[in-house]
C-alpha positions in Angstrom: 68.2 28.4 -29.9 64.7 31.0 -29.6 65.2 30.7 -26.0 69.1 31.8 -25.6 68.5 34.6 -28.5 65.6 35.5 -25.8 67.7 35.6 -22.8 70.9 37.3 -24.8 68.7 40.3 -26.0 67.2 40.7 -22.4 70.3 40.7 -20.8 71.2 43.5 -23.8 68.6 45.7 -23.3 68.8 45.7 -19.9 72.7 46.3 -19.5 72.1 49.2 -22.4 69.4 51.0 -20.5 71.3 50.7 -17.0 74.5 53.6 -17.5 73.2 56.6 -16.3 72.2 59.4 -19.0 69.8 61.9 -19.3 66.6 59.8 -19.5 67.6 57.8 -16.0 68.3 61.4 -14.4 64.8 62.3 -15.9 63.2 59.3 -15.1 64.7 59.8 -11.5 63.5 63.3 -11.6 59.8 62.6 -12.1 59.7 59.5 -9.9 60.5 61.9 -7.0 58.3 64.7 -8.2 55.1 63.2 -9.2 55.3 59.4 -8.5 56.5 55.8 -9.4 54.0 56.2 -12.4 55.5 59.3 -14.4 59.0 57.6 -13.9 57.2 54.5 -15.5 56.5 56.2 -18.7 59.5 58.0 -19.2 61.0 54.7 -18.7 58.7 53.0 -21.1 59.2 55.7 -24.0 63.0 55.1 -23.7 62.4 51.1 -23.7 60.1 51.5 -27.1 62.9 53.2 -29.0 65.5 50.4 -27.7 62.9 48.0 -29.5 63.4 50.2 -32.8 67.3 50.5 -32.6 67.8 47.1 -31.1 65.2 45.4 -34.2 67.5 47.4 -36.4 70.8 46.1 -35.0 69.5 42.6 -35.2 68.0 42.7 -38.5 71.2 44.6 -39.7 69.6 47.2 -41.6 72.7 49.1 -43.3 69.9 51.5 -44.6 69.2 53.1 -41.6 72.9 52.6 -40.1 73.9 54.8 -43.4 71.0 57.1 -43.1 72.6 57.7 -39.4 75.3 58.4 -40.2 74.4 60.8 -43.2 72.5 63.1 -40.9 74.7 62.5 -37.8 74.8 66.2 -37.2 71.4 66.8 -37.5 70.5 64.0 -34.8 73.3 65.3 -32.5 71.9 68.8 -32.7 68.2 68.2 -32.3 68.8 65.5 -29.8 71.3 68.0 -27.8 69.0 70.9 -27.4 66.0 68.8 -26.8 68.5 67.7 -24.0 69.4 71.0 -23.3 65.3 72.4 -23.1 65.0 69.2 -20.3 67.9 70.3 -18.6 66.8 73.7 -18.0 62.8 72.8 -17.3 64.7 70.1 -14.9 66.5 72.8 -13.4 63.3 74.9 -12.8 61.2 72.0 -11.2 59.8 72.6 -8.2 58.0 69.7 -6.0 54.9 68.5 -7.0 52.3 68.2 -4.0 50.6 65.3 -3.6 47.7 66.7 -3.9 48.6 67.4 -8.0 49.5 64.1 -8.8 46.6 63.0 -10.3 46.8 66.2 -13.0 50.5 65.7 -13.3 49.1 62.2 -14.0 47.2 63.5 -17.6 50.9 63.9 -18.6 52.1 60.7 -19.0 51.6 60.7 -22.7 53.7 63.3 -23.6 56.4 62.0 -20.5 56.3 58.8 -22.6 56.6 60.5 -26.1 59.2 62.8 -24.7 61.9 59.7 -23.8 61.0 58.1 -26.7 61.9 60.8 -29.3 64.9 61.6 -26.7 66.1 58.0 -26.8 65.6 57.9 -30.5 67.4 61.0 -31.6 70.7 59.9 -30.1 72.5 58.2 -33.0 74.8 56.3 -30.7 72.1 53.8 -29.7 72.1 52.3 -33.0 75.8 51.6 -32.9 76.2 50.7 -29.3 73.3 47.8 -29.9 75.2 46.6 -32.8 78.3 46.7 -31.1 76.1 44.7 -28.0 74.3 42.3 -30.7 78.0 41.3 -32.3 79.6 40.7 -28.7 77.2 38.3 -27.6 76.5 36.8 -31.2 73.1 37.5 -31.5 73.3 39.2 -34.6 73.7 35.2 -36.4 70.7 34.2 -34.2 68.7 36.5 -36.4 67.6 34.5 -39.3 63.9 35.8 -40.6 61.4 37.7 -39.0 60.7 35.8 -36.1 63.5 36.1 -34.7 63.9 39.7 -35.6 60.5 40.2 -33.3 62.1 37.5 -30.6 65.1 40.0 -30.4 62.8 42.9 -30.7 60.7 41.6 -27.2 64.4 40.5 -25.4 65.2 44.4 -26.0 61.8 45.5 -24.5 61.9 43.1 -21.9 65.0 43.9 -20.8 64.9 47.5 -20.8 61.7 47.9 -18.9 63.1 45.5 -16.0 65.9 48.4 -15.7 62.9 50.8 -15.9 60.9 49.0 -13.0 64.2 48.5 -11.2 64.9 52.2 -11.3 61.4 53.6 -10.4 61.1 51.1 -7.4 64.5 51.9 -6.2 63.9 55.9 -5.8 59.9 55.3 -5.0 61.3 53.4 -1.6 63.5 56.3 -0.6 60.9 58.4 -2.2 59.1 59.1 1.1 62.6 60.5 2.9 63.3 63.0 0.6 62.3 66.6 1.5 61.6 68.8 -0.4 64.4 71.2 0.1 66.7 67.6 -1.2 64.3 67.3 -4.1 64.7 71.4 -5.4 68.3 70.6 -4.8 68.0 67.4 -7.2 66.4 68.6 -9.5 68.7 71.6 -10.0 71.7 69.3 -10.3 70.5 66.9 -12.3 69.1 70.0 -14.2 72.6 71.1 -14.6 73.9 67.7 -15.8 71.5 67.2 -18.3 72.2 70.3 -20.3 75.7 69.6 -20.2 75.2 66.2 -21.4 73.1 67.7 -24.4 75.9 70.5 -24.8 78.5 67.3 -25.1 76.3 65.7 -27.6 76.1 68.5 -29.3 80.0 68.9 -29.7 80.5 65.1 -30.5 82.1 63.8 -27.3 
């Protein structure tokens, strides 16, 4: 029964992490800039706040769902222009030479912290695992703490495969992107951010 709550919440955090938002367009963003690394921890800090949503979901904790959805527009709005502020340094980004990497490098902290607080102001993650956990039953697989942290390390393990997935996907086409494609990127996916954080901000 352990094992096929393991494999349910894998499969969960993976698929959860996969649709394309404005951490993967981050995550994508840094992987070409400054390396396979910095996409690596914005990856992780995203994956570490799917372990505190996804715990939540399992262990059905009404109390924070409520407290969610209390302060809903307060989450939307910080989360939103925090998008918004990414968006628009995104935007600005020039190519990192190689030679900078390993200062760029000193970073990864805040890259990490960044994702994570990203990931955990959305309200909707919350909801969409709960919505995940009660599709594929796993919310009745949670019975006591254990299994709370089984779920808990299905989420994390599943997420940072999507995270390793990513990273290694753009690192191999890394080396035939330009610069001139990478300025171009990075203003697009500059542009999509904000409006993402614009639409969170307005509800949609």
């Amino acid at each position: 029964m352990n094992s096929i709550l393991l494999i349910k919440c894998i499969i969960s955090g993976f698929l959860l992490a996969a649709p394309i938002g404005p951490v993967n367009l981050i995550c994508i963003r840094y992987t070409l800039n400054e390396g396979r690394i910095s996409g690596l921890a914005i990856g992780m800090g995203a994956a570490l706040a799917d372990v505190v949503y996804g715990s939540a979901a399992a262990a059905g904790l009404s109390v924070l769902t409520a407290f969610i959805h209390q302060y809903d527009v307060a989450f939307r709005w910080g989360g939103g222009l925090f998008i918004i502020y990414l968006g628009f340094l995104t935007f600005r980004a020039a190519p990192t030479p190689d030679d900078k990497n390993k200062r760029c490098n000193r970073n990864l902290y805040n890259q990490f912290a960044a994702a994570y607080l990203l990931t955990l102001t959305n309200p909707v993650t919350i909801f969409t695992f709960i919505a995940a956990f009660s599709s594929f039953g796993i919310a009745v697989l949670v019975t006591d703490l254990f299994t709370t942290f089984l779920a808990a390390l299905g989420v994390f393990i599943g997420s940072s495969l999507w995270w390793i997935a990513l990273t290694s996907i753009v690192c191999h086409f890394r080396s035939k992107v330009t610069p001139p494609i990478i300025v171009l990127i990075n203003k697009s996916a500059g542009i999509i951010i904000a409006l993402l954080g614009m639409a969170s901000i307005i509800g949609l």
